[in-house]
N, C-alpha and C positions, 0 to 999 in steps of 0.2 A: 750616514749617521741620522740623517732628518728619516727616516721610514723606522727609527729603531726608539726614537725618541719615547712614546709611549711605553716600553721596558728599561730605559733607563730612570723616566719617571717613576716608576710602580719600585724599580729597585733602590732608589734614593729615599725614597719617602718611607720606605720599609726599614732600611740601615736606622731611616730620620725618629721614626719611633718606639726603635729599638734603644739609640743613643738616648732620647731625649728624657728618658725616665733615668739614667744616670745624672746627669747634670740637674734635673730641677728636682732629685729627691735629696741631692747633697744641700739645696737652700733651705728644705723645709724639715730639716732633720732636729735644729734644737725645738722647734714646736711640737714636730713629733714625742721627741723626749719629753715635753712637758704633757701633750695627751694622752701619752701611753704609760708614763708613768715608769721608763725603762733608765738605765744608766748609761754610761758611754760604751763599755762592753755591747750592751743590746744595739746603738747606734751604728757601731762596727757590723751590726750582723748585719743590720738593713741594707747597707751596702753592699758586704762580702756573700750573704745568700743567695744575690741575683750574682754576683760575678764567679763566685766557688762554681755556681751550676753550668756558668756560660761556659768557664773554660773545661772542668769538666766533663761535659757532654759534647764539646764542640767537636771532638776530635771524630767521635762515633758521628756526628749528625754530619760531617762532611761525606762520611763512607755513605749514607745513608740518603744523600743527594746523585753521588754516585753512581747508588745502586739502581734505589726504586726511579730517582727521576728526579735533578733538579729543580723544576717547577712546583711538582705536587710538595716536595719537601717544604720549599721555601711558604708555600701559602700555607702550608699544616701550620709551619711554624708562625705567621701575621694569629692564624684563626686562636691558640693555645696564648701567645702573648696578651690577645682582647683577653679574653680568659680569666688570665690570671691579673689583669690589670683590674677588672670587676672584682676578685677576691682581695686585692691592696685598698680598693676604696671602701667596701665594708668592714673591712677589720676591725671588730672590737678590742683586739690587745695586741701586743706585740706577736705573739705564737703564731695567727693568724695571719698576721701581714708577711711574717718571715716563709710562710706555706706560700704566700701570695708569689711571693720575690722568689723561691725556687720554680714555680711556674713559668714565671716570667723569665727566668735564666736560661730551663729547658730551651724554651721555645726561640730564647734571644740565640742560643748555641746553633738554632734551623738557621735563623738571617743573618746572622752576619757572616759567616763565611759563605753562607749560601748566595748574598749578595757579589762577594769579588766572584768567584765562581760561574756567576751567571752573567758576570758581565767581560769576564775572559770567554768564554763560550761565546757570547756576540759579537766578539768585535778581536778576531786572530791576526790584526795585522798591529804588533808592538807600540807601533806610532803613537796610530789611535786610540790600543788600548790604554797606555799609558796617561794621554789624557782622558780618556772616561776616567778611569781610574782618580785620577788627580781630582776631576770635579765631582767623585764620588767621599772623595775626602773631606772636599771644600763643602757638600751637602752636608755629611754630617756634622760640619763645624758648625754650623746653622745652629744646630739642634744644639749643641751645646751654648751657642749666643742667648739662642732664646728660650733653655729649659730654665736658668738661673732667674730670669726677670719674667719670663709667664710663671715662673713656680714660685716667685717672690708674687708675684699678685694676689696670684689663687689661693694663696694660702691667708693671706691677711684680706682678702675680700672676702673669699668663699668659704677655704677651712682645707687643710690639706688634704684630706679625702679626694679634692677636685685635679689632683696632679696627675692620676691614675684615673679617675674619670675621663678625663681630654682623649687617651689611647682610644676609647672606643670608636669615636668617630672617624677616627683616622687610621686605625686599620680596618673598617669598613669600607675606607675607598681606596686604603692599597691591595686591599683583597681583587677587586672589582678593576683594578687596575693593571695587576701583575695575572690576574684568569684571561684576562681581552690580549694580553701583548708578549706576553712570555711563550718562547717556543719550548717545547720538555726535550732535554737531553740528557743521556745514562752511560755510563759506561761501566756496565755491571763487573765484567772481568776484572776488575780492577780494584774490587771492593767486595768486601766481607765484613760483618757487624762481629768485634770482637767484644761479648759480653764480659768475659775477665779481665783484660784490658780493660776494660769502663769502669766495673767494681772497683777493681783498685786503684784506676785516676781518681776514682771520689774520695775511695781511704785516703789515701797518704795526701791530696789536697785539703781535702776538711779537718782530719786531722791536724795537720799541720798550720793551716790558719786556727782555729783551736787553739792549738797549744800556745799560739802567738796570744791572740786576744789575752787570755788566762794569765799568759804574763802579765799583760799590762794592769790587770785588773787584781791579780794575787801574787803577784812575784814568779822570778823565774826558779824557785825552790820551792812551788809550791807543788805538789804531788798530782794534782790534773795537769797543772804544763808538764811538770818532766814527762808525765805517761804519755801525753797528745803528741811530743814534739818526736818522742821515741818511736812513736806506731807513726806518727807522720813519714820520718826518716828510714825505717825500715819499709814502711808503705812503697816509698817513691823505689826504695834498690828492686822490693819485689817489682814492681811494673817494669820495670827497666831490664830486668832478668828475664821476666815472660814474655816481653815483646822482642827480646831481643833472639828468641826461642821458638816463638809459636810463627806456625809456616805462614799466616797471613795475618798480622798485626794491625792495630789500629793507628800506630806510631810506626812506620814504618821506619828503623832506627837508618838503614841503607839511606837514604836521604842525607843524614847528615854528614855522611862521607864527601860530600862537596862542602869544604871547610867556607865557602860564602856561604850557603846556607844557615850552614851551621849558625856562622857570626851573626846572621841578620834573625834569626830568631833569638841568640842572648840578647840581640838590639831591642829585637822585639821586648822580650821580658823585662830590661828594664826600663821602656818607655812606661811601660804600665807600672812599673811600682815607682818611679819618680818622679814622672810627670802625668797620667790618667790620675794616681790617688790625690795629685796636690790637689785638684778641687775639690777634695774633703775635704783640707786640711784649710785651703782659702778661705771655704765656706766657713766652716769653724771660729777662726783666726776674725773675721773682719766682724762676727755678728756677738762670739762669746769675750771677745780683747776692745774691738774699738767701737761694739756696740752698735752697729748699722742693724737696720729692719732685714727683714728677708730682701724685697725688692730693691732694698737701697745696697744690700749685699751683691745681688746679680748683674745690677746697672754697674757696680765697682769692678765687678768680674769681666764684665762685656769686651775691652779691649783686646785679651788676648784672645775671643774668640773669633770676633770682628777680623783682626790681622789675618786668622788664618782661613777665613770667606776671602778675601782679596788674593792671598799669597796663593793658596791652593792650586787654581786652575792651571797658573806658570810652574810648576811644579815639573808637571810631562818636559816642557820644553827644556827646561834646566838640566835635568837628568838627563835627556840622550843627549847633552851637548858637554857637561862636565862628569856625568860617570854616577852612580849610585852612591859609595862611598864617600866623596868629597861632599855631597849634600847633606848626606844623614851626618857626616862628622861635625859640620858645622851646627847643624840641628841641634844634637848632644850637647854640645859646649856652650849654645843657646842657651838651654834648660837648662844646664849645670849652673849658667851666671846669672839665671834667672831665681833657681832658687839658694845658693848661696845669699844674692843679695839680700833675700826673707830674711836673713839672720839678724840682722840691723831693724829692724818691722817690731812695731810695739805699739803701744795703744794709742800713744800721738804722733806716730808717724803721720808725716802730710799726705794726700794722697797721691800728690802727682811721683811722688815716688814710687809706691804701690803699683801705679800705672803703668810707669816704666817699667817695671819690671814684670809685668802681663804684658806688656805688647812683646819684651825679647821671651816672655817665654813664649807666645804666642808666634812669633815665628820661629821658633824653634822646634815648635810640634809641627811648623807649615814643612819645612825643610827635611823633618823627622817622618811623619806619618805615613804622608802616602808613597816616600822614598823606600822607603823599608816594605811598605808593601807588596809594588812592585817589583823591587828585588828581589825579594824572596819569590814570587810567583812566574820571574824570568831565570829564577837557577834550579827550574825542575819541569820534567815532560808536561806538555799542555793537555793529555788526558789523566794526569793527577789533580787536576786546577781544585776538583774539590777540597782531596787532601790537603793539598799544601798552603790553600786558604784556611782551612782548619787548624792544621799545626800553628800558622803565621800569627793568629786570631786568639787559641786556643795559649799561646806560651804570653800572650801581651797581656790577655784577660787573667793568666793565673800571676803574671806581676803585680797585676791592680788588687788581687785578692790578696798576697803577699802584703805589699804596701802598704792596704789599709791598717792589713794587723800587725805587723813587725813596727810600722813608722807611729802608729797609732799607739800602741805599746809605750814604746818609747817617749811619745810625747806624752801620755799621761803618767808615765813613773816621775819623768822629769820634771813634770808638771807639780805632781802630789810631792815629790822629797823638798821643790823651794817653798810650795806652802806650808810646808808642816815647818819646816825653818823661817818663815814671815812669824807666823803663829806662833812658834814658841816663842820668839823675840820678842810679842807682845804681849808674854803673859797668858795665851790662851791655853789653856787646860785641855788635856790630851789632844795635842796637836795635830796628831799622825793622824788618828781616829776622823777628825774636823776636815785635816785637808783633803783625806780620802772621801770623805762625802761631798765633799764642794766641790771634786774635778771630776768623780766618776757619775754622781747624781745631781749637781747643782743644789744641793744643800747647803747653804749657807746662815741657817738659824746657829748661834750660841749666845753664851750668857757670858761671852770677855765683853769687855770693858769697849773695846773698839764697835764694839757693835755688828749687826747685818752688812750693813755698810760698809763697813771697813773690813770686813770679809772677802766682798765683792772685790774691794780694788788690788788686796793684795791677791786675790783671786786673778784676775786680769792682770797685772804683772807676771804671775807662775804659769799662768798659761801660754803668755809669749815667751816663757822659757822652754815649754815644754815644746811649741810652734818652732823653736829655731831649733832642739835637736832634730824634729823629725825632717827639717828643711835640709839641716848641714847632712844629714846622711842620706838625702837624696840627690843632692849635689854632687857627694862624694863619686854614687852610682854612675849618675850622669857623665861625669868626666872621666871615670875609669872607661865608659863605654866608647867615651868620642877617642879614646887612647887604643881599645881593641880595633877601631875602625878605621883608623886611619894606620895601623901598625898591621894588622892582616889584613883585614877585608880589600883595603885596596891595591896590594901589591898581590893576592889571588885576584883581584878583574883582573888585570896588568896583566899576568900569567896568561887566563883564558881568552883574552881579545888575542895575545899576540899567538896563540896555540890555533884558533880560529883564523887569523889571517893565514898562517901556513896550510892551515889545509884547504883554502879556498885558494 
């Protein structure tokens, strides 16, 4: 381990600034809204533009670590991330920045799968890999500690531009890190770059986040959703028809005939729409309802990331002593009780409530994350490790892009139908009109009687209405998922240890 330490560095620190513009652009997103001048739809995108591209291109940039050479892929992808992180801190409007954030997706598609990948390639004894693995987890939990409170700083010191400035320097020395330590490995046979596969994971994903956002923002009757959600849904049958069809695919569908597979990539998908989106929806929740700063927002956040810096690294040992299944089950039911309890959360909630409930979801992603990863990349041949890091990657990140827009949605319909019902109780004149500007644009100028002020507050009650829908149906997620895991997943190990034991 100690001779390999310098490639576990360069590939930690590469996940680390990959992750870490996730978590610190989710604290600096209503400042953003006030300097760009965009609405909660546009907010959505800043998010879903880098995670639409991550998941899908990921699939392709696995083949394509494969092909040409893990090494070279993985450093294309640090150099393309600097890249696009220089185009997100220039951005003079939203158009620009969203160009910025599919750069940045691109390139996020090269590292993080190219990371598990490159650190299953170093390290082929289970054991160990499992704990690399594990403290490759607990690394990137880091980045989420510290994206929410350096991105609370930098944005009320310096100006959000500086969130996307930091990238520069830091993948300058993962470049410089992963070129000195990383050995290049390929196993070209085994991969082929399907360009219509790709075409059409971007259709029928873009569209179909689309057609989500568009609800939230126009109704699900309104003639852009119906169209988007339609060409999304036929999008996904074509893909699935052509891969299922074409002699070397980019999904290779044969994979999922190993039903633990299978199950550990729905685990996957909905860790990303239940628990990756909820830090929107935190960020959100504690700076638009109970009114905290940016940084005073992240400092609030910190616990459940902190948890799972500690819990991480015990992770490996747990798993080869109680089983995949039984970890990630308890995981699930973590996040499930973690965000149910958000439902009770409103503008005076205390905080040590709030707390509590980030630290159980915080081990719940501990128990969750890197369980599910290694599972998934111990139920398939170790010269796939690309692929199947990609698939494992690529279905979690298209949860989070789901999430943002379907729970997003949600919380702002629910949001906008209780304020235009505060409003109209008070007398205010076209209510709907009113609440629809105060939850999608933070508008809150009218000429009722209540005033600016009394906008605001009945504003910040609607919105903790609309915060507990999109909580309660990520809850729902959560526990249907810990109910698939512990009703299949685990009586398929059970099957395969004891099929294993007989032939040994």
């Amino acid at each position: 381990m100690s001779n390999r330490l310098p490639l576990v560095a360069a590939v930690y620190l590469g996940s680390f600034v990959a992750l870490l513009d996730v978590s610190i652009v989710n604290v600096a997103l209503p400042t953003i809204q006030q300097a760009l001048n965009t609405d909660f739809g546009g907010l959505q995108w800043v998010v879903d533009a880098y995670t639409l591209c991550l998941s899908a291109f990921m699939l392709s940039s696995g083949l394509i670590g494969d092909r040409y050479g893990r090494k070279r892929s993985w450093l294309a992808g640090v150099g393309i991330f600097v890249a696009g992180s220089l185009i997100c801190a220039v951005a003079p409007n939203l158009a620009v920045l969203l160009a910025g954030r599919v750069v940045q997706g691109v390139a996020g598609s090269l590292l993080i799968p190219g990371a598990l990948s490159i650190l299953t390639q170093a390290f082929p004894d289970p054991r160990e890999r499992a704990g690399v693995i594990g403290g490759w987890a607990s690394f990137a939990a880091i980045s989420l500690v510290v994206g929410p409170v350096l991105g609370g700083i930098l944005v009320e010191t310096v100006g959000w531009q500086s969130i996307f400035l930091i990238n520069l320097p830091l993948g300058l020395v993962t470049i410089v890190l992963g070129a000195l330590s990383i050995g290049e490995t390929a196993h070209p046979e085994h991969a082929h770059l399907d360009l219509v596969g790709l075409a059409l994971s971007i259709v029928w994903l873009g569209a179909l986040t689309f057609g989500l956002i568009s609800a939230g923002e126009n109704g699900w009757g309104d003639a852009r959703t119906i169209v988007a959600l339609v060409a999304g849904v036929t999008g996904l049958a074509a893909f699935l028809a052509f891969e299922a069809r074409t002699p070397r695919p980019m999904l290779p569908l044969g994979l999922f005939g190993d039903v633990r597979f299978a199950v550990a990539n729905v685990a996957s998908f909905s860790l990303g729409f239940a628990s990756y989106s909820s830090v929107f929806f935190f960020s959100m929740f504690l700076q638009q309802v109970q009114g905290w700063s940016p940084t005073q927002t992240g400092l609030r956040m910190a616990p459940a990331f902190i948890v799972q810096i500690v819990l991480s690294p015990w992770i490996g040992r747990l798993s080869a002593r109680f089983g995949h299944s039984a970890l990630m089950t308890l995981g699930y039911a973590g996040i499930g009780v973690s965000m149910l309890g958000m439902c009770w959360a409103g503008a005076s909630t205390p905080y040590a409530f709030l707390c509590l409930l980030f630290v159980v979801n915080g081990i719940g992603n501990s128990l969750a994350i890197p369980t599910g990863s290694a599972a998934a990349m111990s139920y398939a041949p170790r010269e796939r490790s690309g692929m199947v890091s990609a698939v494992i990657n690529a279905t979690r990140q298209s949860g989070l892009a789901i999430g943002i827009a379907l729970l997003g949605a949600l919380m702002s319909m629910r949001a906008t139908s209780l304020l235009a019902g505060y409003l109209g109780d008070a007398g205010v004149a076209n209510a709907d009109a009113a609440a629809r500007a105060a939850v999608s644009r933070h508008d809150f100028a009218t000429d009722a009687a209540i005033g600016e002020s009394g906008v605001r507050e009945l504003f910040a009650t609607a919105y903790a209405g609309g915060f507990h829908a999109a909580m309660l149906t990520a809850a729902i997620v959560a526990f249907l998922t810990a109910a698939l895991l512990i009703t299949v997943l685990a009586p398929a190990e059970a099957r395969m240890a004891r099929a294993g034991k007989q032939q040994a």
